[in-house]
C-alpha positions as a printed NumPy array, in Angstrom:
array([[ -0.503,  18.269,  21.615],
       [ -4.124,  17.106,  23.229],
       [ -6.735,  16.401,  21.989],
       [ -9.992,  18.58 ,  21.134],
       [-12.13 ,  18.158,  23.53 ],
       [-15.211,  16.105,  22.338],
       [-18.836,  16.169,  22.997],
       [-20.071,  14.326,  25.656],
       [-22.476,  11.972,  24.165],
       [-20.794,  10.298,  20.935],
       [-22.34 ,  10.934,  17.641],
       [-23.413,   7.3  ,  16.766],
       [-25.369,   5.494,  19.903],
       [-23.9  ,   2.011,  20.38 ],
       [-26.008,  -0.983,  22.048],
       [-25.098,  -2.52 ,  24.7  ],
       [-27.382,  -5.338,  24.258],
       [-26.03 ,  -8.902,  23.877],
       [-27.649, -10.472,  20.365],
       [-29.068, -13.594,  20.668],
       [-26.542, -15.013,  18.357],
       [-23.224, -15.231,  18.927],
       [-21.392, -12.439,  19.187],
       [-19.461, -10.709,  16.031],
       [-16.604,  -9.55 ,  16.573],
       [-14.117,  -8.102,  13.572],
       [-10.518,  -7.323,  14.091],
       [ -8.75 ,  -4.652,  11.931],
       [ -5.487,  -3.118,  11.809],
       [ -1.929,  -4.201,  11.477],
       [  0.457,  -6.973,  12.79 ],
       [ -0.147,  -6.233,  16.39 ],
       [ -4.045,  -6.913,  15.809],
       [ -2.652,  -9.943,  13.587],
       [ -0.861, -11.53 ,  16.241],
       [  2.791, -10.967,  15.622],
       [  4.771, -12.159,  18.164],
       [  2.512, -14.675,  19.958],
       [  3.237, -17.603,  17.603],
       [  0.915, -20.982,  17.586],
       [  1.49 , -23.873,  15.218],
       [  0.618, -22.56 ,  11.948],
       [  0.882, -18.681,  12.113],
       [  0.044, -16.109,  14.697],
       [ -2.795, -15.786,  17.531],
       [ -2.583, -12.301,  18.83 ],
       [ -4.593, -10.425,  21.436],
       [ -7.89 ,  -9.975,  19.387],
       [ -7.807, -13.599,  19.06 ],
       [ -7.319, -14.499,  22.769],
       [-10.083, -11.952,  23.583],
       [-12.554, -13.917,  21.204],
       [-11.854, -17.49 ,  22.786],
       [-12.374, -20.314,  21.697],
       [-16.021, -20.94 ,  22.737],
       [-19.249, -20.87 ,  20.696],
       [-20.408, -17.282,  21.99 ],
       [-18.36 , -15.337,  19.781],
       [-18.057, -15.298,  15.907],
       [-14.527, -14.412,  15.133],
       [-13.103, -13.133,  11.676],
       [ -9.289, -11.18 ,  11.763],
       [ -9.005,  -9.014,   8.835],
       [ -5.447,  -7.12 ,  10.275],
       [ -2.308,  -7.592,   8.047],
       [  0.955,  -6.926,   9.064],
       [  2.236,  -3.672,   7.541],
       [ -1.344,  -2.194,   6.936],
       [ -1.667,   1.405,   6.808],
       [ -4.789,   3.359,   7.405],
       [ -5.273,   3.853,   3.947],
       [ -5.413,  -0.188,   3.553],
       [ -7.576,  -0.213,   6.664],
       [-10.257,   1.973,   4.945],
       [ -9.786,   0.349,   1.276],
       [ -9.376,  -2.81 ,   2.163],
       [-10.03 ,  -4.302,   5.691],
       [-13.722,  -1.823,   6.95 ],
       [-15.347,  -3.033,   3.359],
       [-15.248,  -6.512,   4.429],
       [-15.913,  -5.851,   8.098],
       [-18.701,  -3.777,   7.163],
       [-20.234,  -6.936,   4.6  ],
       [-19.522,  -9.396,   8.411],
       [-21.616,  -6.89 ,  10.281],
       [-20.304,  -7.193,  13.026],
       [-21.551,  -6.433,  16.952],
       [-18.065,  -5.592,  18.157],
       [-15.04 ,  -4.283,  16.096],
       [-11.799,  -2.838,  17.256],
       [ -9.797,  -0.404,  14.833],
       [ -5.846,  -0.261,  15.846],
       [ -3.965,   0.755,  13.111],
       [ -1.475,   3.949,  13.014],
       [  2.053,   2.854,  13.633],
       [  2.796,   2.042,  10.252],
       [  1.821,   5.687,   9.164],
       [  4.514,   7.333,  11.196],
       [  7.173,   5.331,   9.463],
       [  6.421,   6.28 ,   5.968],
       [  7.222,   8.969,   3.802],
       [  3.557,   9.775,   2.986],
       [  2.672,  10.475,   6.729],
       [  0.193,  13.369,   6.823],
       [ -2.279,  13.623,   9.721],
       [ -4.802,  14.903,   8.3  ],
       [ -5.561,  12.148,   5.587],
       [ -5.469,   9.632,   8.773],
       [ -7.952,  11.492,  10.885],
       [-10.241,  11.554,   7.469],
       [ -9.407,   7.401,   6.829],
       [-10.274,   6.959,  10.617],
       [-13.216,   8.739,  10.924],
       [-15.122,   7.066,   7.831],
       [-13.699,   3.671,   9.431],
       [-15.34 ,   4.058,  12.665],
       [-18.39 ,   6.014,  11.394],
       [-19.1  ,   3.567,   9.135],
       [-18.631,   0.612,  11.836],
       [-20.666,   2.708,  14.472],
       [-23.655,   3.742,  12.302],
       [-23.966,  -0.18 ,  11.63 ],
       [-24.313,  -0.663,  14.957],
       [-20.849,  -2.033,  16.207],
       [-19.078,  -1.067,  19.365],
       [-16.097,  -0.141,  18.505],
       [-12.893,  -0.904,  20.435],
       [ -9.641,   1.434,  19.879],
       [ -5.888,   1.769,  20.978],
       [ -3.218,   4.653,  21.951],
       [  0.178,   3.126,  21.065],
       [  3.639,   4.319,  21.958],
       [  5.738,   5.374,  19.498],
       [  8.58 ,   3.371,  17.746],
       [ 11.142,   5.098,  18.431],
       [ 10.604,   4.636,  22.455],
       [ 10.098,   1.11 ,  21.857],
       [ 13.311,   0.831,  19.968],
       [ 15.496,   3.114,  22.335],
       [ 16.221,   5.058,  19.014],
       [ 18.824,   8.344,  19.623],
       [ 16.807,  11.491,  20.273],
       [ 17.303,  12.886,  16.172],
       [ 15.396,   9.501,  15.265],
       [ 13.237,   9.12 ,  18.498],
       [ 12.082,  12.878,  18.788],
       [ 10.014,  12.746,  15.165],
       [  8.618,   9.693,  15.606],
       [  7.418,  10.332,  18.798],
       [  5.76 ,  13.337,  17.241],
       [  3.768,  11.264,  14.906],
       [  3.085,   9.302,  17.407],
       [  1.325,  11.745,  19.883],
       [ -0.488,  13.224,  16.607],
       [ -1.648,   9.908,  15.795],
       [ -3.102,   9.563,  19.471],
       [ -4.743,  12.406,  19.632],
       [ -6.521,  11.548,  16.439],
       [ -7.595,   8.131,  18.379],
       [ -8.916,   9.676,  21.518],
       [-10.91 ,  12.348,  19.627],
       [-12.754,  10.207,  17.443],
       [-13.38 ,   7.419,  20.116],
       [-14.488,  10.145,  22.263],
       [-17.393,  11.02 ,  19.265],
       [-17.97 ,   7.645,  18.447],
       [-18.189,   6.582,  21.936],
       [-15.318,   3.764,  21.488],
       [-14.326,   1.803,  24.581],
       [-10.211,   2.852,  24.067],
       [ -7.519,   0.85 ,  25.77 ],
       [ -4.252,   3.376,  26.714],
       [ -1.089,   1.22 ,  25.473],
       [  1.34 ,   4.117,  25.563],
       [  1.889,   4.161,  29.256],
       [  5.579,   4.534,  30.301],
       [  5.259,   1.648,  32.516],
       [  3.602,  -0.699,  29.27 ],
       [  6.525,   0.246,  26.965],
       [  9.254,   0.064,  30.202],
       [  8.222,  -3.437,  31.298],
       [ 10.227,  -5.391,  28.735],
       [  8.859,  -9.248,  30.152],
       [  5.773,  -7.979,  27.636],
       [  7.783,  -7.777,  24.444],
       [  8.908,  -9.969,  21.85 ],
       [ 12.49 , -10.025,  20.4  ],
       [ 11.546,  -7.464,  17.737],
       [ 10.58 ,  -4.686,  20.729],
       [  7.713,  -3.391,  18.719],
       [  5.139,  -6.462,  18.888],
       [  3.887,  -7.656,  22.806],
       [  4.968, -11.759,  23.209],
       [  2.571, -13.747,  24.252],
       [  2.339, -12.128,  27.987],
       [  2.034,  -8.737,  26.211],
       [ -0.851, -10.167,  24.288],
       [ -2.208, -11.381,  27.043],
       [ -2.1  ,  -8.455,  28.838],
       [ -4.041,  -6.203,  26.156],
       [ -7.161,  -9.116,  26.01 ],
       [ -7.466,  -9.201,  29.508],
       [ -7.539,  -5.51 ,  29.626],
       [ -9.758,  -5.38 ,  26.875],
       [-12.157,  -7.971,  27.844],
       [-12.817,  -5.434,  31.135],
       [-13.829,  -2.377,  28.968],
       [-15.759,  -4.44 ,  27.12 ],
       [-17.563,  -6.159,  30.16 ],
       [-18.461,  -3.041,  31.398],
       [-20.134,  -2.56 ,  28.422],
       [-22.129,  -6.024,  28.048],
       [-20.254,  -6.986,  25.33 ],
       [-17.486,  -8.813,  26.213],
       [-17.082, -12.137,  24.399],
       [-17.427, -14.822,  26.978],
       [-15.107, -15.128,  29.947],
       [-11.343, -13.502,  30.662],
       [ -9.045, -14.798,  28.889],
       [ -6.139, -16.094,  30.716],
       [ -3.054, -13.016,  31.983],
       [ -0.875, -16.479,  32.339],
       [  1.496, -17.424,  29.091],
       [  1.043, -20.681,  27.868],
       [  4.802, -20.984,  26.577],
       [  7.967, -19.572,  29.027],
       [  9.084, -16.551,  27.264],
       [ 11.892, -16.506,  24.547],
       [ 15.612, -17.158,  25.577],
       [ 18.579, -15.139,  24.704],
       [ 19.277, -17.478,  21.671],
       [ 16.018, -17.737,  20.644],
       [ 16.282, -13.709,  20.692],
       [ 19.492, -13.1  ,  18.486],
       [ 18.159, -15.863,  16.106],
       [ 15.174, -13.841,  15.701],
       [ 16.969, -10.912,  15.463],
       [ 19.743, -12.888,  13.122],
       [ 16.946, -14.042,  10.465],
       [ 13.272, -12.757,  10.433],
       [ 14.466,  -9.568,  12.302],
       [ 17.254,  -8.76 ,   9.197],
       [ 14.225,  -9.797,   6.576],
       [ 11.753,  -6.856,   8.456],
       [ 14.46 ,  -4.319,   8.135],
       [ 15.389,  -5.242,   4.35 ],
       [ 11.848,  -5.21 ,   3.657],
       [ 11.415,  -1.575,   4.886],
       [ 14.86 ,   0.01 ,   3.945],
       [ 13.604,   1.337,   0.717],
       [ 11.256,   3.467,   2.619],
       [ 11.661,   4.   ,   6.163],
       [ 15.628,   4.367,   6.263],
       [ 15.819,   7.319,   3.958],
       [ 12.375,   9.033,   5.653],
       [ 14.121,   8.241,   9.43 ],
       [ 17.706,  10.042,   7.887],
       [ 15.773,  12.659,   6.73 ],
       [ 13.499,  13.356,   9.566],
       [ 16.801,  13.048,  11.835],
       [ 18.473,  15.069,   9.488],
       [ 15.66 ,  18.082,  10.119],
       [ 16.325,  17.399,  13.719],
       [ 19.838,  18.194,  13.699],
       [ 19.566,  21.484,  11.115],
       [ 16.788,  22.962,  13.868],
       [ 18.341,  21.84 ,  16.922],
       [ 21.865,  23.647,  15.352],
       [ 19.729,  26.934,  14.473],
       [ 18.203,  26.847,  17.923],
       [ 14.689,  26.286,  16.245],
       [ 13.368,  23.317,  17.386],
       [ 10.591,  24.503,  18.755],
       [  9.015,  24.982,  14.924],
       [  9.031,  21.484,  14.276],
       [  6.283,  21.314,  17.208],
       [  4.408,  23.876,  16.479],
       [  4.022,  22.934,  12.673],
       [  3.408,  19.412,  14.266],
       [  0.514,  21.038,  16.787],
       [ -0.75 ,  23.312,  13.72 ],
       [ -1.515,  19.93 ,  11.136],
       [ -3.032,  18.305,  14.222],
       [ -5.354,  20.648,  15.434],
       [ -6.597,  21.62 ,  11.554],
       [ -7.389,  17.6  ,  11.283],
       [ -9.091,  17.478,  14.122],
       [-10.808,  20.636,  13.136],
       [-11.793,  18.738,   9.931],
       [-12.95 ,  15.698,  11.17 ],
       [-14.821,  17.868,  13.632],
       [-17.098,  19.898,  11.985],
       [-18.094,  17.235,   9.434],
       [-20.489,  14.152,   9.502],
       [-17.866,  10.984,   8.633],
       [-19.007,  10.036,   5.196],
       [-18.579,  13.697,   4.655],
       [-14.783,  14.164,   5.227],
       [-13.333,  13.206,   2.368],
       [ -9.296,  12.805,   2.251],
       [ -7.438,  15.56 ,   0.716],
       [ -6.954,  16.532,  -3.003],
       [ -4.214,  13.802,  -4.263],
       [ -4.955,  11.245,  -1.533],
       [ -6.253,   8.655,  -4.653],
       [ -3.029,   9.681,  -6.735],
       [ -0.783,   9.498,  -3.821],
       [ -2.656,   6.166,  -3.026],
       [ -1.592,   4.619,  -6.74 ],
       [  2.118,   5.792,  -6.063],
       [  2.604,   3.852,  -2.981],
       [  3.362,   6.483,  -1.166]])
């Protein structure tokens, strides 16, 4: 499933012109923008905040949650982004939406392209993420893996089109060799540790540079902290770990038994192949949509608002 191909020159022109303030920079998305699994005495620090440093050249505010779906990224998070104005903003947010029951690609490439449309025609440079799936990251069996990974790429595509228009510098974090290289992971396996966060500054913070707009120097690739032991691992995995599954059982068990379920009822009919195509068929008409129609004129879907209420 790729990606339309976009225009070559991005619908909203972005600045490369350092302000003679400091440098705003909002972060939005979910608990990988938040900072899960580079703890610091008090909470979480997180790529986004490594990238900003420490230093008076850069005017920080993180508005990611853990658990955030696009839907709360446009509702809640871009409002209050918008009301910072800020110079720089990066929007990476999507994983969340392949593990939920309401998962339909065509109401995130509508949420997405308001939230960087919005961002863009204020004048921020946006900065955006591919991410790999969580099925890879979790070595899930192929009935489990295989849908996820579909939403996944769908999700992806979505990203690189709409960077593409809105002329986003984009970071590619679902490279075999990012999701292989397990020294970059936490206990969890779906949030980077600290080197991991490290890793996705320092890669940032060259895009960016490239740009102009990087805020202040390179962060540091080396971890301040040695990583996690064993223990400290299977005590993760023992406590917090058992309190993120519990947390999600009501909603992603069932939708993973039923998507694996699907897998198994094609696979046994030899028809496999239909769960791709429908897959390639919702993708390309949401790209389609997003395509032909200014942002603050794609609208999500009849029943987005009441699906919205239901939690779905």
């Amino acid at each position: 499933m790729n990606a339309v191909p976009a225009a070559a020159q991005p619908l909203v022109a972005v600045s490369a012109v350092r302000p003679a303030r400091p440098l705003r920079f909002a972060a939005l998305g979910d608990s990988l923008t938040e900072g899960v699994g580079d703890p610091v005495p008090g909470g979480w620090r997180g790529w986004a905040a490594l990238l900003a440093g420490d230093g008076p050249g850069c005017e920080f505010r993180n508005f990611a949650v853990s658990g955030a779906l696009t839907r709360d990224v446009a509702a809640e998070q871009a409002p209050r982004a918008r009301e910072f104005a800020p110079d720089l903003a990066s929007v990476v947010v999507g994983v969340n939406d392949t593990l939920r029951r309401s998962f339909d690609i065509h109401r995130i490439a509508a949420r997405l392209d308001t939230v960087y449309g919005d961002l863009a025609e204020q004048g921020a440079v946006l900065l955006t993420a591919c991410l790999p799936d969580p099925g890879a990251m979790l070595a899930l069996p192929g009935p489990l893996a295989r849908p996820l990974a579909r939403r996944q790429r769908a999700v992806n595509a979505v990203v690189h089109a709409l960077s593409a228009r809105y002329g986003a510098a984009h970071l590619h974090l679902a490279e075999r060799a990012w999701v292989a290289d397990r020294t970059l992971w936490s206990a969890d396996r779906l949030h980077p540790g600290e080197r991991g966060h490290r890793l996705i500054a320092v890669r940032c913070h060259t895009l960016l540079a490239e740009r102009g707009v990087a805020p202040g120097g390179p962060p540091s690739a080396e971890p301040d902290r040695p990583p996690p032991g064993t223990s400290a691992s299977l005590l993760w995995l023992a406590t917090a770990g058992t309190a993120w599954l519990a947390r999600r059982s009501t909603d992603l068990l069932p939708e993973l038994l039923g998507l694996a379920g699907a897998e198994l009822r094609h696979a046994a009919r030899g028809t496999g192949a239909h769960l791709d195509l429908r897959a390639a068929e919702a993708l390309s008409a949401a790209l389609a949509a997003v395509a032909c129609a200014p942002h603050d004129r794609a609208p999500e879907p009849p029943g987005a608002a009441r699906l919205a209420r239901m939690g779905g």
